[in-house]
TORKOL-4160 file (C-alpha; in steps of 0.2 Angstrom, whole numbers, padded with zeros to 4 digits, m for minus):
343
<pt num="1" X="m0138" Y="m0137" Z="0052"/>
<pt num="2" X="m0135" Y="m0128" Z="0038"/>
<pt num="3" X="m0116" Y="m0129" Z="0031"/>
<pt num="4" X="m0105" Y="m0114" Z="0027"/>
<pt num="5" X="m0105" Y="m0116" Z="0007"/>
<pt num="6" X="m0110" Y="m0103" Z="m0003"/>
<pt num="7" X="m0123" Y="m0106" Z="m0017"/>
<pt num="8" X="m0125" Y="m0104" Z="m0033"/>
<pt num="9" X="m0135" Y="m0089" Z="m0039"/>
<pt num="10" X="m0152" Y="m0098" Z="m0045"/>
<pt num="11" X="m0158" Y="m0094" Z="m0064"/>
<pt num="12" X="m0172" Y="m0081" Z="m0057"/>
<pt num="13" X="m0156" Y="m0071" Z="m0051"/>
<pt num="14" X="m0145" Y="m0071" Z="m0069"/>
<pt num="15" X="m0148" Y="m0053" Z="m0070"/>
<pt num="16" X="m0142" Y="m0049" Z="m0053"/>
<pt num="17" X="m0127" Y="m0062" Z="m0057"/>
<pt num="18" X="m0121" Y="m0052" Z="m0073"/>
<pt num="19" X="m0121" Y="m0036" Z="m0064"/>
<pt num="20" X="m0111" Y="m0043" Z="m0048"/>
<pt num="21" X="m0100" Y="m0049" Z="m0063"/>
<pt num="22" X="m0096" Y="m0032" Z="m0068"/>
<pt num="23" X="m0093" Y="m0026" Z="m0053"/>
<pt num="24" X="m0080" Y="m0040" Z="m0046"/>
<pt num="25" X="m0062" Y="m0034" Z="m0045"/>
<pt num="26" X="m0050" Y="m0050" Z="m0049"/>
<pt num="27" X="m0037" Y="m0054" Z="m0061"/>
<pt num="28" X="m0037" Y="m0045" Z="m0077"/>
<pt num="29" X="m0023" Y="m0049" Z="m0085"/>
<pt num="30" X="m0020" Y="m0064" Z="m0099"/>
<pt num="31" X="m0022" Y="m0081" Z="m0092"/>
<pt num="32" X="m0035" Y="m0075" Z="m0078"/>
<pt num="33" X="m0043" Y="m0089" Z="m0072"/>
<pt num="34" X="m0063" Y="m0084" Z="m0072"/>
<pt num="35" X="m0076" Y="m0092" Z="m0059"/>
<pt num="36" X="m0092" Y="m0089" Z="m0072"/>
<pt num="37" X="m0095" Y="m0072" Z="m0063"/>
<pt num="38" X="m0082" Y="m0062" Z="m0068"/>
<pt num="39" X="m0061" Y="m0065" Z="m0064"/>
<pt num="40" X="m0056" Y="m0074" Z="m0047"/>
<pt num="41" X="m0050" Y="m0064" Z="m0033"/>
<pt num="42" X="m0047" Y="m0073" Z="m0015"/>
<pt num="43" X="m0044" Y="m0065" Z="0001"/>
<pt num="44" X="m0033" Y="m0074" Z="0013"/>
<pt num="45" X="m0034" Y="m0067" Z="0032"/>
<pt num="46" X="m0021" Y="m0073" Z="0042"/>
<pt num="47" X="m0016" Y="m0072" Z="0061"/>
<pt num="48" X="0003" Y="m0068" Z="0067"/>
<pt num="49" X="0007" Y="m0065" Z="0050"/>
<pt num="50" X="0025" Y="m0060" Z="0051"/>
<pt num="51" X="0027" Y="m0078" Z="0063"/>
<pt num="52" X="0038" Y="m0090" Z="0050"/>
<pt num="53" X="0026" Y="m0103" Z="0047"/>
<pt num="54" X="0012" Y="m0091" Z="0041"/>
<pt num="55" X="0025" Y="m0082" Z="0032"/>
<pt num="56" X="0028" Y="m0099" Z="0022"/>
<pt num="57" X="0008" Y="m0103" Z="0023"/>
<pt num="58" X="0008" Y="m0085" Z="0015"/>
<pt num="59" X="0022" Y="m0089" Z="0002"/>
<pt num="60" X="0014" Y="m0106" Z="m0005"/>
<pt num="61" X="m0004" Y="m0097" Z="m0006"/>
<pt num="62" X="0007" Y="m0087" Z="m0018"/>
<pt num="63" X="0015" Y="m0096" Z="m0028"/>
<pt num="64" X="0000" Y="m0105" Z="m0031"/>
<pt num="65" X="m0012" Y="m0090" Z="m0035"/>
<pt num="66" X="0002" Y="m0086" Z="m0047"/>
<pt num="67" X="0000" Y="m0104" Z="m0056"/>
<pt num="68" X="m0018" Y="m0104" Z="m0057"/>
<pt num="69" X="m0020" Y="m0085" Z="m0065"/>
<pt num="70" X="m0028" Y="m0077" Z="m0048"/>
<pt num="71" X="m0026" Y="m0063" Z="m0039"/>
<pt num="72" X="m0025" Y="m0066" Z="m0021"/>
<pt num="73" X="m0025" Y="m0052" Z="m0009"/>
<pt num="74" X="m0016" Y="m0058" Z="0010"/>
<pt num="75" X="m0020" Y="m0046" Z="0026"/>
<pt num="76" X="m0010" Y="m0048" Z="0041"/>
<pt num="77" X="m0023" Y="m0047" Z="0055"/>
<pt num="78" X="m0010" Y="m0051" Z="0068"/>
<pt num="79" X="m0018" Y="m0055" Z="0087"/>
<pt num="80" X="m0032" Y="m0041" Z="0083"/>
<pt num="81" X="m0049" Y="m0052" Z="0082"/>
<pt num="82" X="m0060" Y="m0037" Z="0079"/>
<pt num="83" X="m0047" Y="m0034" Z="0064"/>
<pt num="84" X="m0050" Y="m0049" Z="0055"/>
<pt num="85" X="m0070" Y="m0042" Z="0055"/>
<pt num="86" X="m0065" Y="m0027" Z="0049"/>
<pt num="87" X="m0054" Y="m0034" Z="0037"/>
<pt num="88" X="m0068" Y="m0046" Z="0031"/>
<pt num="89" X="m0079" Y="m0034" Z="0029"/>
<pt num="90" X="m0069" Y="m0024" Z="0019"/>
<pt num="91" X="m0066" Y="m0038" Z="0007"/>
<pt num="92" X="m0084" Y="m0041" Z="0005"/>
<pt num="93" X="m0086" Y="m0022" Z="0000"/>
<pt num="94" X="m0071" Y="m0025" Z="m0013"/>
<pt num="95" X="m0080" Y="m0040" Z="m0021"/>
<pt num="96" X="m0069" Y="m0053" Z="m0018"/>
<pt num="97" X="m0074" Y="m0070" Z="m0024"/>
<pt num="98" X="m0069" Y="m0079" Z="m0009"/>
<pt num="99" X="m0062" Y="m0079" Z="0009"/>
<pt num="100" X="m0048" Y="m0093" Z="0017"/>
<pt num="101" X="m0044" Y="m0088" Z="0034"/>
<pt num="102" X="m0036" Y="m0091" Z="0048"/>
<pt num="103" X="m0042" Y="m0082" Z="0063"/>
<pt num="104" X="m0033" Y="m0075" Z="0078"/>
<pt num="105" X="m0046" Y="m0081" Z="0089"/>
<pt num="106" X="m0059" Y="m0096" Z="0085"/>
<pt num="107" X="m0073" Y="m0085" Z="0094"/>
<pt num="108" X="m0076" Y="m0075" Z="0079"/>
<pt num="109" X="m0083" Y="m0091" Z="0069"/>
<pt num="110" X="m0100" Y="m0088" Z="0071"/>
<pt num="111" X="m0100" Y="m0069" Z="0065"/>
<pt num="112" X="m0088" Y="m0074" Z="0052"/>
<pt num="113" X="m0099" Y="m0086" Z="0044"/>
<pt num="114" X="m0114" Y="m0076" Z="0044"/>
<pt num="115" X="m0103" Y="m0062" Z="0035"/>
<pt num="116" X="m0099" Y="m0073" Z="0022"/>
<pt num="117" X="m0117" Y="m0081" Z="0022"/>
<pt num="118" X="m0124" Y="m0066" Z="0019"/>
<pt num="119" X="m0114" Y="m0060" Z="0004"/>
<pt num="120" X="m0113" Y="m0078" Z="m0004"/>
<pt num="121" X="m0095" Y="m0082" Z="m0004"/>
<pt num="122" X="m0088" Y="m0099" Z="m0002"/>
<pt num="123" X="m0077" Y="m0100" Z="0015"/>
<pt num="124" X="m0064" Y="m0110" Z="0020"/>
<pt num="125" X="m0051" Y="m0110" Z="0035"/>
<pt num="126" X="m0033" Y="m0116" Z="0036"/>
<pt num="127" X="m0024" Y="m0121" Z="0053"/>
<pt num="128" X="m0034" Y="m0119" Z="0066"/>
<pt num="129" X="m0055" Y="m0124" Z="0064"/>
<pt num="130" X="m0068" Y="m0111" Z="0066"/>
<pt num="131" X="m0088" Y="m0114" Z="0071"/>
<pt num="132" X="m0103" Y="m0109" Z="0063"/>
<pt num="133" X="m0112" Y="m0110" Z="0077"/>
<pt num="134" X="m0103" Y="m0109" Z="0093"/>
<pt num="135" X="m0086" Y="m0096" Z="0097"/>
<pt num="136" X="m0079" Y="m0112" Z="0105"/>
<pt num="137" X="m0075" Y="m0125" Z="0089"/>
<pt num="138" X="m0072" Y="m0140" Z="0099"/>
<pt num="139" X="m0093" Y="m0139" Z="0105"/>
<pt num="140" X="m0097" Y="m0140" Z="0086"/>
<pt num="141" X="m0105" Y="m0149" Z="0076"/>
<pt num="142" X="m0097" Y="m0159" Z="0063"/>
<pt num="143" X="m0107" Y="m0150" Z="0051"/>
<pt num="144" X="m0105" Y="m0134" Z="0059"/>
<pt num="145" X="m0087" Y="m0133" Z="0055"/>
<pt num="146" X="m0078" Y="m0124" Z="0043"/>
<pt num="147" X="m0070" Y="m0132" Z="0029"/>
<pt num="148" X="m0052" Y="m0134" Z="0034"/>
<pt num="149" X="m0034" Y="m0136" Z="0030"/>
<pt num="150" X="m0022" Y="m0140" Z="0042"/>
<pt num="151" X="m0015" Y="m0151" Z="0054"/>
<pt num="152" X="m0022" Y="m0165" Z="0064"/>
<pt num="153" X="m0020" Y="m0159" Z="0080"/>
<pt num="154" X="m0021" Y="m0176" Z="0093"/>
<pt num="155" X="m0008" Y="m0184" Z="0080"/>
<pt num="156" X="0005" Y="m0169" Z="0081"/>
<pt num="157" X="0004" Y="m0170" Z="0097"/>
<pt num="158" X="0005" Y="m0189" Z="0099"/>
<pt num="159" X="0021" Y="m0188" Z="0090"/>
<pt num="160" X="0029" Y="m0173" Z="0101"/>
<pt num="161" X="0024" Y="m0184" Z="0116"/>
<pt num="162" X="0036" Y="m0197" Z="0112"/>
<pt num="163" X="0048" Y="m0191" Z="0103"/>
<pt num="164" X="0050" Y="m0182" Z="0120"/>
<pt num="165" X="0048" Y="m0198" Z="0129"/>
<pt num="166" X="0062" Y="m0207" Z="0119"/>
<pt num="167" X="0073" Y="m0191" Z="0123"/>
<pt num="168" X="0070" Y="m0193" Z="0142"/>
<pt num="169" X="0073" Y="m0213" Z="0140"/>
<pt num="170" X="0091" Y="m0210" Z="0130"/>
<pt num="171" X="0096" Y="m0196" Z="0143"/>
<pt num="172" X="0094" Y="m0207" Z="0159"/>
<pt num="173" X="0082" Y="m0194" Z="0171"/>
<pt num="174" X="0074" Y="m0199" Z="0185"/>
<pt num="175" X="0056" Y="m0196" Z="0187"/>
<pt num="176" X="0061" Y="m0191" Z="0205"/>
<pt num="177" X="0069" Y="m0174" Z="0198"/>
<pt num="178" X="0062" Y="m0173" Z="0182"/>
<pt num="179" X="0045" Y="m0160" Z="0176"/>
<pt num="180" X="0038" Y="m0159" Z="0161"/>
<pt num="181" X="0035" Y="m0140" Z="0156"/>
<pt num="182" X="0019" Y="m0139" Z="0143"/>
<pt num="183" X="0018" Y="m0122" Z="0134"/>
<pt num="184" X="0002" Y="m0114" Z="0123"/>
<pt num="185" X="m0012" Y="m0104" Z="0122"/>
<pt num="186" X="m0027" Y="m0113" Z="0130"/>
<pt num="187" X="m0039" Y="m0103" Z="0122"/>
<pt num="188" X="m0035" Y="m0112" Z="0104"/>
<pt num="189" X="m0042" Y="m0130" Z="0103"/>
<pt num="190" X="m0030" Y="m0136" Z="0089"/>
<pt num="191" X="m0019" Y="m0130" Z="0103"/>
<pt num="192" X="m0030" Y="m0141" Z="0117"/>
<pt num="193" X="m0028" Y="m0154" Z="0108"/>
<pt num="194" X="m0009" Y="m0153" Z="0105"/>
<pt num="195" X="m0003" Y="m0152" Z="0122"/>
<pt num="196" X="m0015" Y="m0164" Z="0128"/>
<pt num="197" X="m0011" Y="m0179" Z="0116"/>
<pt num="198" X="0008" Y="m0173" Z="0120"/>
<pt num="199" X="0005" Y="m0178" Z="0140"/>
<pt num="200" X="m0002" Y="m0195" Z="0135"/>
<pt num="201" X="0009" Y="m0198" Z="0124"/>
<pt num="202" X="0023" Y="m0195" Z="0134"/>
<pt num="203" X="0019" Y="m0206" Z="0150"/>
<pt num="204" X="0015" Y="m0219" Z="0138"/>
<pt num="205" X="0032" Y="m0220" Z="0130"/>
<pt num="206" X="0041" Y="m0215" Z="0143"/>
<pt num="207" X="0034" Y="m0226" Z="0156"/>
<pt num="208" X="0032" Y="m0216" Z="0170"/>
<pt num="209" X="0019" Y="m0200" Z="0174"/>
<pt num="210" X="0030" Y="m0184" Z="0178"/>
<pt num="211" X="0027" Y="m0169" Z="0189"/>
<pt num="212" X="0021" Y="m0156" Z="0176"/>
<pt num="213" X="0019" Y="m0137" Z="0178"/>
<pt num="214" X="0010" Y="m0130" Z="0162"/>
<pt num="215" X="0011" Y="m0113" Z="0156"/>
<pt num="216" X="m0002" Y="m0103" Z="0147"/>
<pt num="217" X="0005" Y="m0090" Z="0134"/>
<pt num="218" X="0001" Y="m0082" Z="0118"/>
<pt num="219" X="0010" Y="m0092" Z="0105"/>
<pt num="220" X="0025" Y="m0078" Z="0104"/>
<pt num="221" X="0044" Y="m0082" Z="0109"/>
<pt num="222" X="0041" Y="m0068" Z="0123"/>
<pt num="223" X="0026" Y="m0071" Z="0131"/>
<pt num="224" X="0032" Y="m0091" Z="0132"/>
<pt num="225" X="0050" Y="m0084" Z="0139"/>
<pt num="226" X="0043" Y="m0074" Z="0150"/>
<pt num="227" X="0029" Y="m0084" Z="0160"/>
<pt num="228" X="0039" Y="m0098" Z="0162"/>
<pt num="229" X="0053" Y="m0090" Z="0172"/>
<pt num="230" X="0039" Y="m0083" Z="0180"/>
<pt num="231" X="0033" Y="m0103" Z="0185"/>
<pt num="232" X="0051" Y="m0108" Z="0188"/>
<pt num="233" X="0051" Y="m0096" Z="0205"/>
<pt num="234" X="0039" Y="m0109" Z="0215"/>
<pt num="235" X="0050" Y="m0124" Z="0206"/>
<pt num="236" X="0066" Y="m0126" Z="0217"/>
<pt num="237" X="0076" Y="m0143" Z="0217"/>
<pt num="238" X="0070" Y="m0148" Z="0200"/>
<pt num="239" X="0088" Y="m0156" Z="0190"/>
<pt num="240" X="0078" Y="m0158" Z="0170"/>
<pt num="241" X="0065" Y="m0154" Z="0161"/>
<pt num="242" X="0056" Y="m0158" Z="0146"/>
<pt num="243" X="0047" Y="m0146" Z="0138"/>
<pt num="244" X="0035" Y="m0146" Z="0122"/>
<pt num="245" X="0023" Y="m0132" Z="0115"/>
<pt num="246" X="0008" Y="m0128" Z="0104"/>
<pt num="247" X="0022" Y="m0122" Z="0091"/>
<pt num="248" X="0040" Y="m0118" Z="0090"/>
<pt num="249" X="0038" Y="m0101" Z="0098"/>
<pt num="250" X="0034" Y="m0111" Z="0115"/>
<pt num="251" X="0046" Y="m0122" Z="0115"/>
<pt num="252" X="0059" Y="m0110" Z="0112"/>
<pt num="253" X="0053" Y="m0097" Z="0127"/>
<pt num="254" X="0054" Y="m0112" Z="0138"/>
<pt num="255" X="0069" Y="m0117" Z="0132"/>
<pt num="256" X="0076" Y="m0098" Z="0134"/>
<pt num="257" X="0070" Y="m0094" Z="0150"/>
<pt num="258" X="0077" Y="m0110" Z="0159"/>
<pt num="259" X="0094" Y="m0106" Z="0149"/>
<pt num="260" X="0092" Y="m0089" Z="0160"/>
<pt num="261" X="0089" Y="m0100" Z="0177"/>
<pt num="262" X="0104" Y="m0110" Z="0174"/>
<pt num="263" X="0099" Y="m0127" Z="0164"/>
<pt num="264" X="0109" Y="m0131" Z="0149"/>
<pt num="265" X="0106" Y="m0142" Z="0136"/>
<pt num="266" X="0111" Y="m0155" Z="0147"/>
<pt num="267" X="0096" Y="m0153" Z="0158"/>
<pt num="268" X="0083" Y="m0150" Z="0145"/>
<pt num="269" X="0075" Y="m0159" Z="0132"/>
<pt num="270" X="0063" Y="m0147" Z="0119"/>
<pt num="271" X="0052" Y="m0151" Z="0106"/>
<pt num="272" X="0047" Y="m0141" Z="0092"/>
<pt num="273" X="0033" Y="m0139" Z="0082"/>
<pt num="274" X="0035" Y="m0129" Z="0066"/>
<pt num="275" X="0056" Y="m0133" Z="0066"/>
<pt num="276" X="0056" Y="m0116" Z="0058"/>
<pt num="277" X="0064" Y="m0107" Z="0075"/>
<pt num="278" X="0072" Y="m0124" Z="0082"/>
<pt num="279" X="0083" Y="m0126" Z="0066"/>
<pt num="280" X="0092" Y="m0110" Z="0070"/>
<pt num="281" X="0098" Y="m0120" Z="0086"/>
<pt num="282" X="0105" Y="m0135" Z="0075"/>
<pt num="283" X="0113" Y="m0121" Z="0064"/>
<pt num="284" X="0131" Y="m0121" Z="0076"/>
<pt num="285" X="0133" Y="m0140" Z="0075"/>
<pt num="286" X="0133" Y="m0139" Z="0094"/>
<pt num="287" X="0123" Y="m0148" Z="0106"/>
<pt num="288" X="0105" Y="m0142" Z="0110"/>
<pt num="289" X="0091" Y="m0139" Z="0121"/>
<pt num="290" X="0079" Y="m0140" Z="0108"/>
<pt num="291" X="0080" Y="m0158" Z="0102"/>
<pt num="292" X="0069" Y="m0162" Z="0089"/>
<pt num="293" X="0054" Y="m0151" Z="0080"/>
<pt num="294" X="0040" Y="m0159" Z="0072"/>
<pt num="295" X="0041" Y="m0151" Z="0052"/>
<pt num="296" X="0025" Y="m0143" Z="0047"/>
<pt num="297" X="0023" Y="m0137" Z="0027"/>
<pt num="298" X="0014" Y="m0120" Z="0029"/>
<pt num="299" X="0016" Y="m0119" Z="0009"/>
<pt num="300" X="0007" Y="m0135" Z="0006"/>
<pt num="301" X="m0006" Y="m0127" Z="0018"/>
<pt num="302" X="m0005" Y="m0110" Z="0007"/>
<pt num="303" X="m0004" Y="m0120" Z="m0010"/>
<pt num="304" X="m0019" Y="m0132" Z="m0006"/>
<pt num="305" X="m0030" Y="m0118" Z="0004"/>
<pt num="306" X="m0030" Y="m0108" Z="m0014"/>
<pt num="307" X="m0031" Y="m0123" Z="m0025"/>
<pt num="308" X="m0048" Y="m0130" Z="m0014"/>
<pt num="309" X="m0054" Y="m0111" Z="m0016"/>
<pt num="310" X="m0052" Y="m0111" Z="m0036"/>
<pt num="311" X="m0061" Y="m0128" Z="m0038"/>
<pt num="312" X="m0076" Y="m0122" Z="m0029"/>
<pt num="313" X="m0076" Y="m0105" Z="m0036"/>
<pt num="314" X="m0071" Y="m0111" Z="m0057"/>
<pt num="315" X="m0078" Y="m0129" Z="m0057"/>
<pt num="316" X="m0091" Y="m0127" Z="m0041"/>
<pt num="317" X="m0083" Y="m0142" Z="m0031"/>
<pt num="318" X="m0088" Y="m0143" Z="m0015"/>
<pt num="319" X="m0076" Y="m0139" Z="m0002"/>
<pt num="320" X="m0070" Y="m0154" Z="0007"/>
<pt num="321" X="m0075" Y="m0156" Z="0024"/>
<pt num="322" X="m0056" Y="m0157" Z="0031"/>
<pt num="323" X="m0039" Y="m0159" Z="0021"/>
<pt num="324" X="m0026" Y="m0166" Z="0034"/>
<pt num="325" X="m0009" Y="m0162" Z="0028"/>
<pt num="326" X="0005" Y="m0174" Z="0035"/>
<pt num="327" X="0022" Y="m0171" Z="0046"/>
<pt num="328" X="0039" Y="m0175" Z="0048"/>
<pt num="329" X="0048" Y="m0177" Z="0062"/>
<pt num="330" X="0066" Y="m0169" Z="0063"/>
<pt num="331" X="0082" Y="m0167" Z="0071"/>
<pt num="332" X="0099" Y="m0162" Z="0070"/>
<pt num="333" X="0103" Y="m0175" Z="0060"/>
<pt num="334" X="0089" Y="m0174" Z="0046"/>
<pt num="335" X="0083" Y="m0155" Z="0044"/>
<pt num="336" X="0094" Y="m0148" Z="0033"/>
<pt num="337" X="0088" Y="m0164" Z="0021"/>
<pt num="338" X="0070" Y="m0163" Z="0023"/>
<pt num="339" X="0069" Y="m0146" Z="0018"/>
<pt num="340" X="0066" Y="m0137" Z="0033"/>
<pt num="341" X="0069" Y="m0115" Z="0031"/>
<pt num="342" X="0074" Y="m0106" Z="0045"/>
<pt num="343" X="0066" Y="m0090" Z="0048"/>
């Protein structure tokens, strides 16, 4: 099974190399980095790109382009995944030397690698993983996948699990009138993956398998706010609950909408992914729902997506298979030191 790296124009092609040369449209400026085939320029699609995590992936893909001498070009194809086709597409057309993405919907793997195929550009995906030849990553291949750059998902959620678990010991509950309230979008593997190491994790640590109602939502504060208090109607009698997510924004629309039913931080235990959204909960120096978050560097993603992208585009290094960055566990007691931004 054929991977999703570009090639390098043969010697019968030179000609045709020179001219696509000519025609790319990168840095110009002095201290432009060149790929051998005229200036780099790198496209970078990115899902929910106003959500504070990609607006930090965003700002380290930056800061990065601006060290190395390329231009990079970001396109905010929010939940649209038509848009990032289009958007694709339209970066092809503008002679881009290479696409990173991260895609509002994995399903599009297979029509995005065949895009890029076809026009001889190096891909590489950050966050979640996208297939070459299935719309459902997790039925891939290992060869099939896109290069990658992100998280390891099981381990994030392995850490949420029993950071939740030690939460639920310190606090006292009784399995007898506690639920576990999982939040995410089950259409995203990484978030699969995430929520199902979580419950694992949790009955390991915590001793005890708890009553669970999950909740499948978009990722958004809103959608997470909203669906839960739907669930909590057909829940009566239940004192706590602890309540994790796929990312920040679930945990903290759990955490709102049993605020609205009439649980206070007393009678609920949250865990963050992200810690973006739960610092702003810490901010007050008051108690909180919202526990602990698990810290995630969207600029180390940014800054290492662009710099993979530039060694395979100036130096032809292949890109490598899957870069795991690594995470941090905080809290009230250690955000503000391992600089977490709220956003």
């Amino acid at each position: 099974m054929r991977t999703t790296r570009a090639r390098r124009p043969a010697p019968a092609a030179a000609a045709g190399a020179a001219a696509l040369a000519l025609a790319l449209t990168g840095c110009s400026g002095e201290g432009s980095v060149s790929s051998g085939r005229g200036p780099i320029s790198i496209t970078f699609l990115q899902k929910q790109g106003d959500q504070g995590y990609f607006v930090s992936e965003a700002a380290g893909a930056k800061a990065k382009a601006r060290e190395l001498g390329v231009e990079l070009t970001i396109v905010n194809v929010g939940n649209d995944r038509d848009r990032s086709l289009t958007e694709a597409k339209k970066a092809i057309d503008n002679k881009t030397s290479g696409l990173i993405a991260v895609v509002p919907d994995p399903s599009v793997g297979p029509e995005l690698v065949a895009l890029t195929r076809q026009a001889g550009l190096p891909l590489l995906s950050t966050d979640d993983q996208i297939c070459a030849d299935y719309t459902d990553p997790s039925a891939c291949f290992t060869n099939g996948l896109v290069p990658r750059v992100g998280f390891n998902g099981a381990t994030m959620g392995a850490a949420v699990g029993e950071r939740a678990a030690t939460e639920y010991t310190k606090a006292g509950w009784k399995a007898a009138d506690t639920w576990t309230l999982p939040i995410g979008n089950n259409e995203i593997p990484v978030c699969r993956d995430r929520m199902s190491a979580a419950v694992d994790a949790f009955s390991v640590h915590a001793g005890a398998v708890l009553k669970t109602t999950t909740v499948w939502a978009a990722n958004t504060v809103e959608d997470a706010r909203r669906r839960t208090a739907y669930a909590l109607t057909s829940k009566p009698g239940v004192k706590h609950w602890v309540v994790w997510g796929c990312n920040d924004e679930d945990t903290e629309g759990g955490v709102q909408a049993l605020r609205e039913a009439g649980f206070g931080p007393d009678n609920v235990i949250g865990v963050g992914i992200g810690a973006y959204l739960a610092c702003k909960d810490w901010l007050p120096g008051k108690p909180a729902a919202m526990r602990a978050a698990l810290l995630l560097s969207g600029s180390e993603v940014g800054a290492l997506a662009v710099q993979q992208m530039v060694d395979r585009l100036k130096d032809h290094k292949e890109l490598p298979h899957e870069t795991v960055v690594p995470t941090i566990m905080v809290d009230p007691s250690n955000w503000q030191a391992s600089g977490a931004v709220c956003t």
